[in-house]
C-alpha positions in Angstrom: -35.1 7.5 -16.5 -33.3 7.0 -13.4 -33.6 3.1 -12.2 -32.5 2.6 -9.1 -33.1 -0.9 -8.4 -33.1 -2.3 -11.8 -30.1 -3.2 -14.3 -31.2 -1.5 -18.1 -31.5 -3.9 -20.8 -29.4 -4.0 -23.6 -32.4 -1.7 -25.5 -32.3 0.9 -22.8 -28.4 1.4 -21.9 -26.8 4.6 -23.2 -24.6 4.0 -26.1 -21.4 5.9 -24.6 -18.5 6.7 -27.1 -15.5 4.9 -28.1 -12.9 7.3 -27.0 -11.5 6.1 -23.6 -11.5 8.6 -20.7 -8.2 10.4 -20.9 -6.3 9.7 -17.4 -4.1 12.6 -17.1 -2.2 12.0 -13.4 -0.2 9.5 -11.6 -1.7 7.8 -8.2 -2.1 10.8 -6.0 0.1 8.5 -3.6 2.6 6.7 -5.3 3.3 8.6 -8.1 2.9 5.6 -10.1 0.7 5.8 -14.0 -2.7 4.6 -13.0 -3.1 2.3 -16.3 1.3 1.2 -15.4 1.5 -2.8 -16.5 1.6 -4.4 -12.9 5.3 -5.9 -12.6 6.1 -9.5 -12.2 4.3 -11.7 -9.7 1.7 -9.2 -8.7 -2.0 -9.6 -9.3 -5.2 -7.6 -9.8 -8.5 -7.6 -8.3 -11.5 -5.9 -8.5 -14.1 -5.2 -5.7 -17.3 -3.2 -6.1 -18.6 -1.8 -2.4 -20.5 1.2 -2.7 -19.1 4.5 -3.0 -15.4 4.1 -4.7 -14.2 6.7 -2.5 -14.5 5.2 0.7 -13.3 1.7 -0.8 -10.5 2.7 -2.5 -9.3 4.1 0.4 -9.5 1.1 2.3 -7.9 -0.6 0.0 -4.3 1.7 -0.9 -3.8 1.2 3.3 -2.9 -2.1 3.2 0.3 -3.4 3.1 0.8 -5.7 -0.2 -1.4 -3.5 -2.6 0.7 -1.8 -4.7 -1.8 0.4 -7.0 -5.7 1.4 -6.5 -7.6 2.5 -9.3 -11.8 3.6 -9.6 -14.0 3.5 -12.2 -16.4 1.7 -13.5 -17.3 -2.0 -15.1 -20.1 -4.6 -15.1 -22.6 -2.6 -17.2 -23.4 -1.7 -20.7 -22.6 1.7 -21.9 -18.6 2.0 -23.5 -16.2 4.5 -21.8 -18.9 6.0 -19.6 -18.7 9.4 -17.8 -19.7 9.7 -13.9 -23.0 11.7 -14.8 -24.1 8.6 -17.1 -23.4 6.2 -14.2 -25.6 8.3 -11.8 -28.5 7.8 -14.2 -28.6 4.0 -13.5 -28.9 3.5 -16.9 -25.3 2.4 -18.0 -25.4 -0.9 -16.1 -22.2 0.0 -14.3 -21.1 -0.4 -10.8 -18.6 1.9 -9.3 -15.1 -0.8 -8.7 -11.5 -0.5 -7.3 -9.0 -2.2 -9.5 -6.0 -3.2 -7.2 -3.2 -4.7 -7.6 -1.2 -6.5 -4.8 1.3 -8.5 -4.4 0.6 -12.4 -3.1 3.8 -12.5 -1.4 2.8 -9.7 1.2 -0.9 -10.4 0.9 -3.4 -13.0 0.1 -6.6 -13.0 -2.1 -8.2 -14.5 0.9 -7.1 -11.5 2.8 -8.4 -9.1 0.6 -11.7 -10.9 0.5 -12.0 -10.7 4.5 -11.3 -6.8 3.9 -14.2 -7.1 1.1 -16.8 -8.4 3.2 -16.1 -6.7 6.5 -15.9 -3.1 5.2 -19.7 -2.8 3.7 -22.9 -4.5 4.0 -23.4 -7.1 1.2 -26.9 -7.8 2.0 -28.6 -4.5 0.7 -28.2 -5.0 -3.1 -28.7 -2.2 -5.2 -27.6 0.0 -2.1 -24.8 1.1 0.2 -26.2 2.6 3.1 -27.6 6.0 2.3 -26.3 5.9 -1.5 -29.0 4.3 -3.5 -28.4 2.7 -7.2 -27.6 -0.2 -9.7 -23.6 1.6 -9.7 -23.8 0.9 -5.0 -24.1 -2.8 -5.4 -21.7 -5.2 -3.8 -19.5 -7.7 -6.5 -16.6 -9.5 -6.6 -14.6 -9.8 -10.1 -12.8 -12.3 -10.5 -9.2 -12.6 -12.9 -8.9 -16.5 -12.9 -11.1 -19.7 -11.8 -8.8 -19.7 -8.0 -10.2 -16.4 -7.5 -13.7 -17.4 -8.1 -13.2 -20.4 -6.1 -11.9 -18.6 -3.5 -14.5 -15.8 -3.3 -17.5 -18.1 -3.5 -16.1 -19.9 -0.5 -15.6 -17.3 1.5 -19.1 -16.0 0.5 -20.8 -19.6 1.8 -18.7 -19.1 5.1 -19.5 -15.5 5.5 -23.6 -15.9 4.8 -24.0 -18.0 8.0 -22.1 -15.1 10.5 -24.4 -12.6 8.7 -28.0 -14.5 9.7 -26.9 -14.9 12.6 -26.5 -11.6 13.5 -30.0 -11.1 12.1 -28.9 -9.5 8.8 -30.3 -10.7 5.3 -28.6 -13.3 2.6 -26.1 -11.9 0.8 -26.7 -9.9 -2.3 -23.2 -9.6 -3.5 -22.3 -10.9 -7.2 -19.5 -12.9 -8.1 -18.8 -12.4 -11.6 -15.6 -12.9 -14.0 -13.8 -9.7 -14.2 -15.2 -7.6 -16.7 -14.0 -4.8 -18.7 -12.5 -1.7 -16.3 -13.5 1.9 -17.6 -11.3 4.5 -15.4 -13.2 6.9 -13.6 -12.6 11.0 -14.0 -9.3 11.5 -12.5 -11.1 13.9 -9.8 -12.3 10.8 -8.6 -9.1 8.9 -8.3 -8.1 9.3 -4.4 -10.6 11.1 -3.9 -10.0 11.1 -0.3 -6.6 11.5 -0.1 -6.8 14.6 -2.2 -10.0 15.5 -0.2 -9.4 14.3 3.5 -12.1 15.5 4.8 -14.6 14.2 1.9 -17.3 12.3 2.3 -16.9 8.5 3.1 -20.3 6.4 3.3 -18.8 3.0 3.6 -19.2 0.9 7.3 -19.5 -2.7 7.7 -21.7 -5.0 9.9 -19.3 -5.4 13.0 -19.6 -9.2 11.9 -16.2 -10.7 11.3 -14.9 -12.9 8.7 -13.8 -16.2 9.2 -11.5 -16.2 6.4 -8.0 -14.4 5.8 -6.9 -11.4 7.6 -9.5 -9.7 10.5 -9.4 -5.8 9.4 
């Protein structure tokens, strides 16, 4: 049964398989292997925003990120397929994976791009697209990350009441396990310009980082 607005329990997650998704093509971009070891001195984060089209997008045009992946993490089910993410009842959210390099461009940076590229007050939503695998997250590879995201959440909540929206929904959570998406999905909308994009912020600015 298709739950919405509810995370499954352990007892009602699809099992899923043990054989990984196989990830046949390079970055549509770069060229680069989407699973290539990042090289020395870059870093990864992972974001969850709503549709991972629209997000990863957003994402591969900055300068500093040097490889953009989608798929899926934060639920239950092992190595799960698109159609088992759209029944609500894998646990997952749909997530970029990116890797950037600090030198170019700060965490901070990419958490001002984070919160002022989607709402993170509608929880188990992103505008029109409805679902546990729409919600907003922030997953974090080390303890300065998650310092540094809950920070900019406390400074970001206050801009958001004041311009009447709700408290934030968004969770902050210790990076978990990254299952690529189908590789029809990976740059989705490079390969598909004209595809459809449902992510839009608030018009409310953060006060940390970069403006984007």
């Amino acid at each position: 049964m298709h739950r919405p607005d509810r995370l499954p329990t352990a007892a009602e997650a699809l099992t899923g398989r043990s054989t990984p998704m196989p990830i046949t093509e390079p970055h549509f971009l770069s060229g680069f292997p989407l699973d290539a070891p990042a090289p020395a001195g870059m870093v990864q984060a992972m974001f969850g925003m709503g549709c991972f089209w629209g997000v990863e997008r957003i994402f591969w045009q900055l300068p500093g990120v040097w490889l953009t992946a989608v798929g899926y993490a934060g639920g239950l089910t092992e190595n799960p397929t698109y159609k088992e993410v759209c029944t609500g009842m894998t646990g997952h959210n749909e997530v970029v994976r990116l890797t950037f390099d600090p030198a170019k461009i700060s965490y901070a940076a990419l958490l001002a791009t984070f919160w002022e590229n989607h709402d993170p007050t509608q929880g188990m939503r992103q505008g029109g697209d409805r679902g546990t695998q729409y919600r907003s997250g922030i997953y974090t590879y080390d303890a300065e990350q998650a310092e540094a995201a809950t920070t900019s959440r406390a400074a970001y909540a206050p801009r958001l009441a004041a311009a009447g929206y709700g408290p934030i929904t968004t969770e902050i959570l210790p990076a978990p396990r990254f299952y690529f998406a189908e590789d029809y999905h990976q740059q989705y909308l490079a390969k598909n310009p004209q595809g459809y994009c449902g992510i839009g912020g608030t018009g409310v600015a953060c006060p940390i980082g970069l403006k984007t």
